[in-house]
Every structure is written in structure tokens, then in C-alpha cells.
C-alpha positions, 0 to 999 in steps of 0.5 A: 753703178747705174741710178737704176741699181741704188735707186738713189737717183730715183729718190732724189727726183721723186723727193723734188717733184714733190716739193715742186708740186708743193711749190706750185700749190702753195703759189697757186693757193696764194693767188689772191687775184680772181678766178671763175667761181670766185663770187668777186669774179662774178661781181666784177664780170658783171660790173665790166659788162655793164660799163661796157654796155654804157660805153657802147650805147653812148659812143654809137647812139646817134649812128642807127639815127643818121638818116633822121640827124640828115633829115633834121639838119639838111645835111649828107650823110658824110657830113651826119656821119661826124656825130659818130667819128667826133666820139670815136675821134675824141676817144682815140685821142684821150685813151692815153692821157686817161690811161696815165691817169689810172695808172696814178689814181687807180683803174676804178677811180678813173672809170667811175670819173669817165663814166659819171662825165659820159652819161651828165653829156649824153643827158646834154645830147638832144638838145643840141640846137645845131649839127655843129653843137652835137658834134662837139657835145660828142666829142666831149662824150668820146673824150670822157668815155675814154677812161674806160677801155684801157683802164678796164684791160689794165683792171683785168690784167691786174686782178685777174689770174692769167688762165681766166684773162681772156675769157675775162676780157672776151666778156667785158667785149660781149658788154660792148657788143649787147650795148651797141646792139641795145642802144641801137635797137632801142633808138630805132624803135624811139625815134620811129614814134617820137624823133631821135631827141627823144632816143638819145636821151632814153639811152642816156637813162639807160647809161647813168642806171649802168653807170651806178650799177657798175660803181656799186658792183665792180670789186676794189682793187687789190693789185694795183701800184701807183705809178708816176705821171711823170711825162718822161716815164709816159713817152718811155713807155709808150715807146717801148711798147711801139718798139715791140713788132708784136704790139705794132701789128696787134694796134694795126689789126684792131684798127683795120677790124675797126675800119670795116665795122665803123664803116658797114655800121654808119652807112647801113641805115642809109642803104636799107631806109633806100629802094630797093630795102625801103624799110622804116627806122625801126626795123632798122634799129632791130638790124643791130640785134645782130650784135648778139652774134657779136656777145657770142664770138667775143665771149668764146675767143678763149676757145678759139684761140686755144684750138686754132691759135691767135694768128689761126683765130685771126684768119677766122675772123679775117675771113668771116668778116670779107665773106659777110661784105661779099655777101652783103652786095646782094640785092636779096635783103635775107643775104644781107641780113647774113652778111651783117651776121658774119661781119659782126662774128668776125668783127668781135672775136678779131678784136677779142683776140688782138685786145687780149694778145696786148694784154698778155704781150705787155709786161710792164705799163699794161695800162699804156699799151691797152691804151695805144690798142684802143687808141687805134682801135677807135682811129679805125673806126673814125677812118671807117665811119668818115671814109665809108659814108665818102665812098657810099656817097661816090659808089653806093653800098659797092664802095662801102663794101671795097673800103672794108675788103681792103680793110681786111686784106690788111690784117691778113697780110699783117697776120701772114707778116707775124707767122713769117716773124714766128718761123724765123725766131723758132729757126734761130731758137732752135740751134740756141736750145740744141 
């Protein structure tokens, strides 16, 4: 007899939805990880955002101040340009060693350390007597900031259920993004009246009340496990991540986003203090108010990324961000203005969307591969920050420009390669599932 005539069938599966959907609930009403409207959730935003505040007006504190640091100690700007690449350098070189650190001592036991380390340097800054000093006083600054970005990624993957992950992530990058705005602007304004010792030393004020703020908000832990330190266990993982296709171009396109950002960044100070711009420091400084473009497109990558996709997200941005450097050739400075507005938005929702793609890519050591993100994020911006003041030396604004294009022809062509990679693998799969 048919299902449809004893009704049996239809019991037996109306009986099993049921218990599925009791399952589901069940699993779902014992997730103990935090989610929006969760007042530790909101603790926990708020807490990240202002380590990312910190992190971002320590790391980039001398940039915006560049033409004053050249004038200072005589030198160019490719050489001043070293007060930012020496921190970045040093934070892409200890991101992996701090990032095994948290995964044996816990992700807030790390940044707090990271921090704490950060702002007692910064507070050391503007008395460096020589140029030679405050690069390695920044060196020292990046190494110790270094804590924070893969172990606050690891801290978001862990204690957060993945539907609220990239929204999450996407505001702890809006932290970053008002930190670097606020740290230039301020800077700006500070040095135009009393030098730019004075400024770094207000941002290094304004990283240790940050730096209290997120010890005593940032909720404890409740998913971690102590992994091994062993180096063994370090390299394995590391090389299965590199392994992954996916992960290998996610590392790449955080690096060249970051190439074009570090770049326009470190040598628009130069170009608008110059005819025909001329303008004072700080109304240079307020430039970076730009930035809060930034908060906006990285705290919105969720949504674009559920409508376009990741890869459809990454062409957005790839595409905003050449059409901002075009743009910024003009000699009109309201153009200009609008190019930096459209390299920014594009900037921060591509690193969103790359940074939270190695989040959820991950399964295993999510600490290590947030590590290797940030790790070539931060070469990005080294190459950009070295490379981009050499070209503005040889060519102007126009080399600086051509530096960034490359740049991001590169992730277009890296985000073409991962849709052809898609297509295969949904060809092969298709004749398995039939």
C-alpha cells in the first residue's frame, strides 16, 4: 500500500521532524558562546574595539607626522618612512610567536600582556634623541602589539556563535579603523602647536586609558583549551594552514589590500603639505577623518557578504579601492578627498571580509591562521609603507598611485583564480552527489 493510504509514512516523519527540531533547540539553548543582545557580548564588542583603538593609534602614530620627523632629523621621506614600516615589520614577525603564546596562556592573558608592553613603549617614544633610536623604540612597539590581532580573532572564533562571527570581527576592524583615524587627527592638531613629541606622547595617554578600559570589560574566557607550545605541533600547523589553497590566497589579498592602504597613507602627508595642496599639519591630520568610512564598511561586511558573497564582496572592494587611487591623481583637492573616501571603504570592508574568511576557514589552530592573516597583512603594509614612499620619491603621487593599482589588480586576479577554483570543485561534486 502507498504511504499516502496508511498514513504511517507520514507519521513516522512528521514524528522525526519534531524530535529534530527539539534537537536543534536543545543544541541552540546550550550554546553558551555569546551572541547580540547578550550583555557579555556587548561588553566583549566594546572591549575589542578599544583594544583595536589602541592597537591602531600606537601602530601608525608617527605616520600623519612624517613631513615633521623628516624635518627634525633631515632626513627623506623614504628614510622617516621607516618609523612606520619598523612597527609594522615587527608585528608581522611576532604575530606567530604570540599567536602560540595564547594558544598556551589564553587569548586575554596575551593581550593584556601585548598591551600593557605597547602603551609603557609609546610612553618611551618622544624621547627618542635620534631617528635610529625611534625606529627601534617602534620596532619594539609593533613586536609587542603583535598579541593582539591573531588572539583577538582566536578570542571571536571561540567565544562567539558563528552567525554573529563576522559582524563581530567586522567591529573589532571598525576599532581599528576609528584608532587610526583618531590617532591621526589628534596627532595632526598636536604637533601643528607644540611638535610631534608631544603628539605621540598624547596618543600614548590615550592607549594606556584604552588599555585599562579593555582589561576590565573584556569578559573571561569560557571556550578555551591550552594547547601545546611545542614547536613540532607549531610547524604542523602552520603547514597545514599554508597547505589550504583557500587560506594561501585569503594571506595573499590581506597583504596586497594592505600594500595600497600603508602606501597612500604614509606619503599623502607629503603630497598635501606640497603645492599645489600646501596645507598646514592639521588639517592634514583631519584628512584621516576619512577613516570613519572605514568603521562603516568593515562593520557592514556581514551584509555585504551575504548578498554579493565573499568572492562578489572582494570585487567590491577591489574595485572601490582602484577607483579611489584614479580618482586621487587629480589636481582638484575635493577629488582627492574623494578618492581617499573610496580607497578607505574599500580597504576596510576587503580586509573584513579576507580576515573573517580565515576565521571560519580554520577548523583547527584558528589562532595560527588568524596569525599567518596578520602576519602578511602587516608585510603588506611594510612593503606598502617602504615601497610607496620609494615610488613617490622617483615619480610623485603618480608612483604611489601605480604601486597601488598593481597592488590591487593582484587580488582581483587572486579572487578570479578562487571562483575558477569554486567552479571545478562544484563540477566534481556534482557527478558524486548524483
Amino acid at each position: 500500500m502507498s504511504p499516502a493510504s496508511t498514513g504511517a509514512s507520514t507519521t513516522v516523519d512528521a514524528a522525526t521532524s519534531a524530535s529534530a527540531v527539539s534537537s536543534v533547540s536543545a543544541v541552540s539553548s546550550a550554546d553558551t558562546r555569546m551572541a547580540p543582545g547578550d550583555p557579555r557580548y556587548r561588553r566583549m564588542s566594546f572591549a575589542l574595539f578599544l583594544a583595536g583603538v589602541a592597537t591602531f593609534a600606537l601602530l601608525y602614530s608617527t605616520q600623519a607626522l612624517l613631513p615633521l620627523i623628516s624635518g627634525d632629523f633631515g632626513v627623506a621621506a623614504s628614510e622617516a618612512s621607516w618609523t612606520v614600516a619598523a612597527a609594522t615589520g615587527g608585528l608581522a614577525l611576532f604575530v606567530l610567536p604570540m599567536s602560540a603564546l595564547s594558544e598556551r596562556y589564553g587569548r586575554r592573558t596575551v593581550m593584556t600582556a601585548s598591551l600593557a608592553v605597547a602603551v609603557t613603549v609609546g610612553l618611551l617614544v618622544p624621547f627618542a634623541p635620534s631617528l635610529g633610536t625611534l625606529v627601534l623604540l617602534r620596532a619594539v612597539q609593533g613586536a609587542a602589539l603583535a598579541g593582539l590581532p591573531a588572539s583577538a580573532t582566536a578570542y571571536l572564533a571561540e567565544e562567539v556563535r558563528p552567525k554573529a562571527l563576522i559582524t563581530a570581527i567586522g567591529l573589532f576592524v571598525a576599532g581599528n579603523s576609528v584608532g587610526g583615524m583618531s590617532g591621526r587627527v589628534i596627532t595632526g592638531w598636536v604637533a601643528q602647536e607644540w611638535g610631534w613629541r608631544v603628539a605621540v606622547g598624547v596618543i600614548g595617554a590615550l592607549a594606556v586609558a584604552c588599555a585599562v578600559a579593555f582589561r576590565l570589560l573584556l569578559p573571561a574566557p569560557k571556550h578555551f583549551r591550552a594547547g601545546s607550545l611545542a614547536p613540532r605541533v607549531l610547524a604542523r600547523t602552520v603547514r597545514d594552514h599554508l597547505a589550504n589553497p583557500l587560506l594561501r590566497r585569503l594571506y595573499a589579498i590581506g597583504a596586497l589590500f594592505m600594500t595600497v592602504f600603508g602606501g597612500v597613507y604614509t606619503v599623502i602627508g607629503y603630497r598635501l603639505t606640497e603645492a599645489p595642496f600646501s596645507l598646514p599639519q592639521g588639517i592634514v591630520g583631519s584628512i584621516f577623518l576619512v577613516y570613519l568610512v572605514g568603521t562603516v564598511s568593515a562593520s557592514t561586511a556581514g551584509r555585504l557578504v551575504g548578498r554579493l558573497g565573499r568572492r562578489g564582496a572582494l570585487y567590491l572592494a577591489g574595485g572601490t579601492t582602484a577607483t579611489g587611487l584614479l580618482l586621487s591623481l587629480s589636481e582638484s583637492l575635493a577629488l582627492v578627498l574623494l578618492g581617499l573616501v573610496l580607497i578607505t571603504a574599500g580597504f576596510f570592508a576587503g580586509h573584513a571580509v579576507a580576515s573573517s574568511a580565515v576565521s571560519k576557514t580554520a577548523t583547527t589552530g584558528r589562532a595560527q591562521a588568524s596569525a599567518l592573516y596578520q602576519s602578511a597583512y602587516y608585510i603588506g603594509s611594510s612593503t606598502g609603507s617602504t615601497v610607496g614612499a620609494i615610488a613617490f620619491h622617483a615619480g610623485g603621487w603618480a608612483g604611489t598611485v601605480g604601486v597601488g593599482v598593481l597592488a590591487v589588480l593582484g587580488v582581483v586576479a587572486i579572487t578570479v583564480l578562487g571562483t575558477r577554483a569554486a567552479r571545478v570543485a562544484a563540477r566534481r561534486a556534482t557527478p558524486a552527489a548524483a
